[in-house]
Each structure stands twice: as C-alpha cells, then as structure tokens.
N, C-alpha and C positions, 0 to 999 in steps of 0.2 A: 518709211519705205524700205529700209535696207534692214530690215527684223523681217518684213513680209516678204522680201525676197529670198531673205534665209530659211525660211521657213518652208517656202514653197520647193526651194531646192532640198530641204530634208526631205518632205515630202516624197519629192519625185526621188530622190536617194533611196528612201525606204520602200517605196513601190518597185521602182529597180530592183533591189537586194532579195524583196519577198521574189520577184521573179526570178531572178537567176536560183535562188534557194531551191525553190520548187523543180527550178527548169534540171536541179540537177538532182534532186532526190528524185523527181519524175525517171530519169537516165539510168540513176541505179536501181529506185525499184522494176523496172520494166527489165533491167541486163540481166538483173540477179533470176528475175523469174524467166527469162529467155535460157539461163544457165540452167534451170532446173526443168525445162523442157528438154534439154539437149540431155541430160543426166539421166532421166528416165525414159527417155530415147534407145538410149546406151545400154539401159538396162534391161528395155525390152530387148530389145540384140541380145543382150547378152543371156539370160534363160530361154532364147528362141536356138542360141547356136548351142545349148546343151543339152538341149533337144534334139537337134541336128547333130550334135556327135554321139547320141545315146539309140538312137535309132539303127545304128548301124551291128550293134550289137543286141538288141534287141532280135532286128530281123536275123543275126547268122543264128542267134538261139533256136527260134521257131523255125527257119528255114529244113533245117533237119528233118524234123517231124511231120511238116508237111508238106502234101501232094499235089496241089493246085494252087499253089503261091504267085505262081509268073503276074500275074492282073495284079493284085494288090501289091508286090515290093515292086513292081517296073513302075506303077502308079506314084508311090515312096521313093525312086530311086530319082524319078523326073522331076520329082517337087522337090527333090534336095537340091538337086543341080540348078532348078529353078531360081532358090532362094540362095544358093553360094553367087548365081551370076547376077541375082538384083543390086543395083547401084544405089537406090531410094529409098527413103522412108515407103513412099506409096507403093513401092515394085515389091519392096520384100513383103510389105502387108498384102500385096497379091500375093505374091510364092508360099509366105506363111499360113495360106487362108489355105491353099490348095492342098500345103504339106499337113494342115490339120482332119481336113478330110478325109485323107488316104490312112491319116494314122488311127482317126476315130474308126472308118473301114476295119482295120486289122485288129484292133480291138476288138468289135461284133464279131469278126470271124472267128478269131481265137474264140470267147467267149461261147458263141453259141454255135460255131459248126465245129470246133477242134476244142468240146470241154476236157476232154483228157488230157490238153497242154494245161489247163491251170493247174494242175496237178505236181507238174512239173517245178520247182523248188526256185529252177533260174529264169525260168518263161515269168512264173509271178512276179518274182524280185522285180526283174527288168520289165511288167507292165506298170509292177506299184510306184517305179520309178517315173516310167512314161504317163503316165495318169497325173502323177505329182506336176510334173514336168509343164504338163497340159494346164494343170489349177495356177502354176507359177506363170507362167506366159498371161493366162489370163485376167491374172491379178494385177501382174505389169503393165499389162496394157489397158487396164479401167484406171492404175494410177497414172498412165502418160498421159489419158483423157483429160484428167481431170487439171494435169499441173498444165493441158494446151487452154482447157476450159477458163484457167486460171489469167492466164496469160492472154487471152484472146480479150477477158473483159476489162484489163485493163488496157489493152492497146483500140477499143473501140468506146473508152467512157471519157464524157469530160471533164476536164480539160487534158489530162494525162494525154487522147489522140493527139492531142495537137503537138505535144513532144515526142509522140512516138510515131509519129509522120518524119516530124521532123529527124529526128536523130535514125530511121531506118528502119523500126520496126516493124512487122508487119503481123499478119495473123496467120498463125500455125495451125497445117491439119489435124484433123483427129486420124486415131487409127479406126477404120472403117472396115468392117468384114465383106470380102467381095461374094458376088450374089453368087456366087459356087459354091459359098460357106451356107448357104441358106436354103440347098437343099441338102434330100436324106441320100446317106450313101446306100450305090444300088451294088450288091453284091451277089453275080450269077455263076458256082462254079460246075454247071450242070452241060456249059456249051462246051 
C-alpha cells in the first residue's frame, strides 16, 4: 500500500507540474504576443504621425501655386486635428481614415486638375514622399492585423482560453477602415 500511495502522489505531482508548466508557458506565450500587438500598434502611430508631420509641408508647397485649395487643405487641416485629438486605437483609425481621404483628394487634384505642379521638383519630391508614406501606414497596418489575428487565436483556442481568461487577456481589435474610407473622393472646384 505505501508504494501505491507513493505512486499515486507522483502521479498527481507530475500532473500538478505538467500544469503549472503550461499555466505558465501559456502566460508568456499569450504576454509576449500581447507585447507585439502593442509594438505594432506603436508602429502604426508612428508612420501615421509622419504622415501628419509631412503633410504640412507638402500642402505650404502646393498652397502657392494653387487657386482653389480652401476645400481640400481645410478638409486636411480637420483630419489632422482630428487625429492629434484621438485618444484610441479605434478614434485615430477614424481620424486616419478621414486624413487618408482628404490626402488621396489632393493627390487626384494635383494630379489631374494642376498637372503643371508635377513638374515642379518639390511638389513631386514631397508627393513621392506622401505616396510612400501612404504604402508605409498601409503596410503597418496589415502587419498589426495580423500580429491581433495572431493573438486573438490564441486567446480564443483550447485550452490556452482558459489561461487567458484567467490571467486577463482578452481579444484585440483589428484596424478597420471606416465607411468614409470606402467611398470615392468627390472633388467640385467649379462652385
């Protein structure tokens, strides 16, 4: 009897042990990938504010040369202040959506009502930069997808949920383009 009781307490030992083991690999693969949501979080931020600080010189280039600017930089001017005053992931990905709009706008316009600005040596530079700018946000933000994508399927698979209840985690948004980003911009400078 006292072999089979030892036995039975190994048992329950090593059943113990395989759980805490897991309970805390579970902790840190779930922390480590909640750190790499926040990182590419960060990152979207951060090619979205140098966006936002490149815009400003972008439009005093073009401002010069053109005659019927007011609509499209006051449009630009709202969505910057929009996105300086969002507090959220989900607010700035509104304000982002709106400031994309206005700047994809300025683009077409330059482009096709003012082609004598592409001509122009610093209007190009500083579109080639905004264009880039625009692919770099874009890029950021299919990678934050992917590391929430990441992160969401392990905090909703089993048995990993049940640690990541327990210890707090929960499931992160994705970046979502708001339904303003989904229509065409309308540009009339004939009123």
């Amino acid at each position: 009897m006292n072999k089979t009781k030892r036995n039975i307490w190994i048992a329950v030992g090593v059943v113990v042990a395989v759980i805490v083991i897991y309970s805390i690999s579970s902790y840190n693969s779930l922390a480590k990938s909640n750190q790499d949501v926040k990182s590419q979080a960060s990152q979207v931020e951060n090619v979205m504010n140098r966006r936002y600080d490149l815009i400003p010189n972008l439009v005093n280039s073009v401002k010069g040369s053109m005659k019927q600017e007011k609509d499209v930089f006051g449009d630009i001017a709202k969505a910057r202040q929009n996105y300086s005053n969002a507090s959220s992931t989900a607010k700035k990905a509104d304000a982002s959506a709106q400031l994309d709009q206005s700047v994809g706008t300025l683009i077409n316009v330059i482009r096709e009502d003012y082609p004598e600005l592409n001509s122009n040596k610093n209007v190009s530079t500083l579109m080639t930069q905004l264009e880039g700018s625009e692919n770099r946000i874009a890029t950021e933000r299919k990678r934050y997808n992917e590391k929430v994508s990441d992160f969401n399927k392990s905090v909703v698979t089993f048995p990993k949920n049940i640690f990541a209840n327990m210890y707090g985690f929960h499931q992160k948004e994705y970046f979502k383009a708001s339904d303003k980003a989904k229509e065409n911009p309308k540009v009339d400078f004939n009123n």
